[in-house]
N, C-alpha and C positions, 0 to 999 in steps of 0.2 A: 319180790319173787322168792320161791320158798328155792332150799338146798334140790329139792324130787325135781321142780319145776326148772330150773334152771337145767338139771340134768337133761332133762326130758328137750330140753331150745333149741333152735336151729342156730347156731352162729351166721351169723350177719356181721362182716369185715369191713373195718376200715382202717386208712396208715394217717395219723396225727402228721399231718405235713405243712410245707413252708415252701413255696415258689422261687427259685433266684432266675430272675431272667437278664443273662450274660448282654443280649440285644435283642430288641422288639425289630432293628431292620431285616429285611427275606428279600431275596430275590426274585421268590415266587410271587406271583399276586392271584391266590385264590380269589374267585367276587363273592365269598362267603366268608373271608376271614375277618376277624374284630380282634386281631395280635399285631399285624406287621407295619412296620414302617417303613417309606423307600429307602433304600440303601444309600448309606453316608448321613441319615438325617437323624440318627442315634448315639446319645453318649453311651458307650460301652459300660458297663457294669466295673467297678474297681474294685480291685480284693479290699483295699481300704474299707469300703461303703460297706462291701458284701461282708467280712467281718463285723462291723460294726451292728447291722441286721442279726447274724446270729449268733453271738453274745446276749443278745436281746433277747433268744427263742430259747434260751439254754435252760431254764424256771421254767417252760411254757408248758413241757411235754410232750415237744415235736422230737420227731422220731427219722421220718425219709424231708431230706431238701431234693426237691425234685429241680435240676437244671433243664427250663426249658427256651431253646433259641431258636428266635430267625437264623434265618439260613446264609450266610456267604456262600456265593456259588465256589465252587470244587477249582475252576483256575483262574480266583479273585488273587489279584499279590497278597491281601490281608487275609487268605483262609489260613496259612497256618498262625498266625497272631490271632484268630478269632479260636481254632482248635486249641491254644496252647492256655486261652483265658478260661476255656470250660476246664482244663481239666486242672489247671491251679484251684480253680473254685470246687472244683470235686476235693480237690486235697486240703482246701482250707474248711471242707464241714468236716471232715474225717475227722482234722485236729482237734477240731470245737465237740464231738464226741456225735456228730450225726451220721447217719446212712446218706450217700449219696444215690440218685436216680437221674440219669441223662436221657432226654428226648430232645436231640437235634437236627434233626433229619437225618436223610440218608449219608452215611459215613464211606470213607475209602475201608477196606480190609484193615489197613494199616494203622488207622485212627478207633475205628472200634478195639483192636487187639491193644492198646494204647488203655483207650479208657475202661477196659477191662480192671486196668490193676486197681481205678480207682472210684469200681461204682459197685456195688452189691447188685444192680440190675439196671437193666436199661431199657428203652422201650421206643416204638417206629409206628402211627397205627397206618395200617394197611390203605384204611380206607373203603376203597371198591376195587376191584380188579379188570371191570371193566372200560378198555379203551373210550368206550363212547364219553365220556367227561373231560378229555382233553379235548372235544369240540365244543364246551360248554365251560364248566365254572371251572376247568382248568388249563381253561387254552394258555393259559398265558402263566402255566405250573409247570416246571420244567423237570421239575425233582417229584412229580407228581404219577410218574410213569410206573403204571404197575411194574412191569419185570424190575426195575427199580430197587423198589419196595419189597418184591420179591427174594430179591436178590438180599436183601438185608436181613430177613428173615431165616434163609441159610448160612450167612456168616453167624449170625450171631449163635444159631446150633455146631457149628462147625468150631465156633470160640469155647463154645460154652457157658453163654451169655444167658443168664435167667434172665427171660424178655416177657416184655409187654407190649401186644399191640391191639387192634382194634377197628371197628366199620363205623364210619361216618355214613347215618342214616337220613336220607329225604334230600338227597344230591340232583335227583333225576336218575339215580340206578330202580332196574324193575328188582323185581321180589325173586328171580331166577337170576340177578347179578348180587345178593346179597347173598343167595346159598350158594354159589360158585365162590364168591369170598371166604367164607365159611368154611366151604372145604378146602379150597387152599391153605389156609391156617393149619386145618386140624391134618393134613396131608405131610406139614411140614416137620409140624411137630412129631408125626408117626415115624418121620426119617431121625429126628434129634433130640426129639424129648425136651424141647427149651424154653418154649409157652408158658408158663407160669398163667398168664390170666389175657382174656381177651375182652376189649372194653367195648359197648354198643352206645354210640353217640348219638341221642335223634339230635338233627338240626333244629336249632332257633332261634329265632333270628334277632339276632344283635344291632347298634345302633349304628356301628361303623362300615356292617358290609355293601357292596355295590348290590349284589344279588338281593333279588325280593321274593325267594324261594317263602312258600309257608313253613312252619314246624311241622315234624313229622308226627300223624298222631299216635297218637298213647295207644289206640286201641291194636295200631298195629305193632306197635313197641312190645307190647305182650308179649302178643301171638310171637313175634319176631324172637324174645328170648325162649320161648319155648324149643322153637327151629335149630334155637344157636344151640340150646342143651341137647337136642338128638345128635346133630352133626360132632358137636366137638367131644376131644375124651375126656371121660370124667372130671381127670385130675387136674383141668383145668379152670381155677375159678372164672365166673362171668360177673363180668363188672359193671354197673350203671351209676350216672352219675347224679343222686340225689337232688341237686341244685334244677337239671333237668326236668325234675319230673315235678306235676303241681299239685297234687295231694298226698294225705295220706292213704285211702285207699289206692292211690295206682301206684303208690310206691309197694306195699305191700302186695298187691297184684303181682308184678313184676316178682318180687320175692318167690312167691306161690307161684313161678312160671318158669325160677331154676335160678336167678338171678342170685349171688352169695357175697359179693363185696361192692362197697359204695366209694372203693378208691382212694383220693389222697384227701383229706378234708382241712382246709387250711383258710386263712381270713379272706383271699382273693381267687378267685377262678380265671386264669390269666387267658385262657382261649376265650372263654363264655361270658366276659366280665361284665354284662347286662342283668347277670343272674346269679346272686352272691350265695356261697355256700350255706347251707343249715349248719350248724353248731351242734354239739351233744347235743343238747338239753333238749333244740327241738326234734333232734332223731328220734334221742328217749324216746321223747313223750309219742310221735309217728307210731312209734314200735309197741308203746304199752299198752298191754291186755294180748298180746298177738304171741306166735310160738317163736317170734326169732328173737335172738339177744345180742345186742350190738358187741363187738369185743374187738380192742384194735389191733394191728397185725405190724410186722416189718413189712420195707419194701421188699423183702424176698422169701419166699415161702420157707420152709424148714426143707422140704427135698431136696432143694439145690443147694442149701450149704456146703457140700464137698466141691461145689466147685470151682467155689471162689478163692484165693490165694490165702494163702495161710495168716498174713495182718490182717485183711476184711473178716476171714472166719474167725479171729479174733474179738472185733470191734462186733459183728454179731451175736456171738455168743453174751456177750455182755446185756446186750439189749435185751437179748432173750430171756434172762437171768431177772433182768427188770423187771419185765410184765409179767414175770411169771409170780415175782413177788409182792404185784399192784393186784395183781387179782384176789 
């Protein structure tokens, strides 16, 4: 692609990343999930192991280690030994020279204000906001309660937490509980500014869940990111997950419908692990002859850099400095 041409491209986002999952067991038992194990039937993650992992990743190119955990219910006697091993493991990639990223469920105040000092962003996805799924694939979610989830979405503006979250699509919500999702997102964000990007999940289904929902189709995944770019503001990236989607035309669809980051791309997809992530090479190739040009990003935008602590704004700017000198 020529110097004009490049100028002329649509940036298309992604964060070179690296899964560390603290524990697969949850409390929750979505009948959609292909993650969880019942509680007490998992060895915990050891700084030992998890050191030794990214050591490994430090040559690789990876950039955000995203922590994501099953859940310890809130007054399990082991929640705070389960709180206190994520944020060692936030502190031991920091060491190793990477961006940390937390998705653990919903947190106390006290525990997000906590993993603040040690994540450049962190993230909750919404989901649906509609009640009606806790008579179906969430009766038995307990942390699955919208105001919940809600509710995490203003601490984390209230922290100051450049967040991520996002709708899990083809649950049994109608197409009037997706844009009431939708706008609570972008509602929240009008109060705190703290959205960084919102991720649209279609369901599909994996080898491990109880639920025999179908996949959500494509044709409505589109249309669907269309919806999400009028409702939400601007400065919000919308994120889809490539491994999701089965061509390259509907990837590029989707692009062409407002779609602008493909998320963390790393060897494993630890929610969706039926369905292994794309690599460069074959996104490149997805993407050649077309107007958009892949280019990787941090887990945290350049807006929110102010407001993260003065060592993390440290440790970013560094990275920043990186790719700026890879390009």
């Amino acid at each position: 692609m020529s110097q004009a041409s490049r100028t002329a491209a649509s940036p298309v986002t992604y964060s070179p990343a690296y899964t560390l999952v603290p524990t697969y067991e949850c409390f929750n038992r979505c009948s959609y999930c292909n993650f969880r194990v019942d509680p007490g039937q998992d060895r915990w993650l050891t700084l030992e192991a998890a050191a030794s992992r990214l050591r490994a990743l430090r040559s690789q190119g990876i950039i955000e280690i995203l922590l994501l955990s099953g859940e310890v219910h809130p007054e399990h006697p082991r929640r705070a030994a389960w709180f206190e091993r994520i944020y060692q493991l936030c502190e031991l990639a920091l060491e190793l020279g990477f961006l940390p990223h937390t998705n653990a469920g919903p947190l106390s105040y006290r525990e997000l204000a906590q993993l603040r000092q040690v994540n450049v962003s962190m993230g909750l996805m919404l989901e649906q906001i509609t009640p009606s799924l806790l008579e179906t694939v969430h009766r038995h979610a307990p942390s699955k309660r919208p105001a919940l989830r809600l509710e995490q979405l203003e601490w984390a503006g209230q922290l100051q937490i450049p967040f991520t979250t996002g709708l899990l699509l083809g649950l049994g919500e109608t197409q009037a509980d997706r844009i009431a999702t939708l706008t609570a997102i972008a509602q929240t964000h009008q109060r705190w500014g703290q959205i960084q990007e919102v991720i649209l999940q279609p369901h599909s289904p994996g080898q491990q869940q109880a639920w025999l929902g179908a996949a959500f189709p494509m044709d409505d995944f589109v249309a669907l990111i269309q919806t999400a770019r009028q409702i939400l503001p601007a400065g919000i990236a919308l994120q889809i997950p490539p491994n999701l989607i089965p061509s390259s035309p509907t990837l590029l669809a989707c692009l062409e419908a407002g779609a602008t980051d493909l998320g963390g791309i790393g060897p494993k997809d630890e929610v969706n692990p039926s369905y292994p992530h794309p690599q460069n090479r074959q996104l490149l190739y997805w993407l050649s002859g077309s107007r958009f040009l892949l280019q990787p990003r941090l887990p945290i935008y350049p807006q929110y850099d102010p407001w993260l602590p003065p060592g993390l704004q440290a440790a970013v700017r560094q990275w920043r400095e990186r790719l700026l000198h890879r390009s």
